[in-house]
Phi, psi and omega in degrees: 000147179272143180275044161239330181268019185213001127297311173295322204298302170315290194296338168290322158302322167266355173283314177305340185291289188313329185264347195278331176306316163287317189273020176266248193343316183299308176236058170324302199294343189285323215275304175320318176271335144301335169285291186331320193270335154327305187274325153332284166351287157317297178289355206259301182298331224276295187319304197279335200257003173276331182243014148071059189283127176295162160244178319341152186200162188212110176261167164239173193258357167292325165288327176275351124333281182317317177270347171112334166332302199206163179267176188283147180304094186244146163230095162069260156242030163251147171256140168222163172234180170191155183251098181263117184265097188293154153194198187201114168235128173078243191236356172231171187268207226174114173232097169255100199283125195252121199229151180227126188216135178241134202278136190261316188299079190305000000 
């Protein structure tokens, strides 16, 4: 091989290092809310199938607190809350999660 062509190669490799390395950084806080709205979830399913809900139904997560479902909702120095909407097509259920965060640190 010509050392241009194992040069082009180096460089294509480190652009590729490089941009996968940015969008990692870019949506660090998206993955944090996704683990979040997972456990929301979670805690939801936890919920409809321990208190038997007719659906649609709509929980807060201030109630799945309350009740033992989850810990309190944190991203870093935000508190968050959310709102869950149970429903059900066909044979699985449909969670649609609304999340409201509020920054605690002045």
């Amino acid at each position: 091989m010509s050392n241009k062509i194992i040069v082009l190669w180096g460089f294509i490799i480190v652009m590729l290092v490089c941009g996968v390395y940015f969008i990692g950084i870019k949506y660090e806080s998206e993955i944090d809310y996704i683990n979040l709205k997972n456990d929301v979830k979670s805690a939801a399913k936890r919920y409809v199938e321990d208190k038997d809900v007719s659906l649609p139904f709509t929980i807060s997560t201030e109630k799945l607190e309350g009740e033992g479902y989850i810990g309190e909702l944190r991203l870093d120095e935000k508190v968050c809350a959310a709102d869950v909407t149970v429903n059900k097509r066909f044979v699985f259920h449909t969670f649609d999660i609304s999340f409201t965060c509020v920054n605690t640190e002045v």
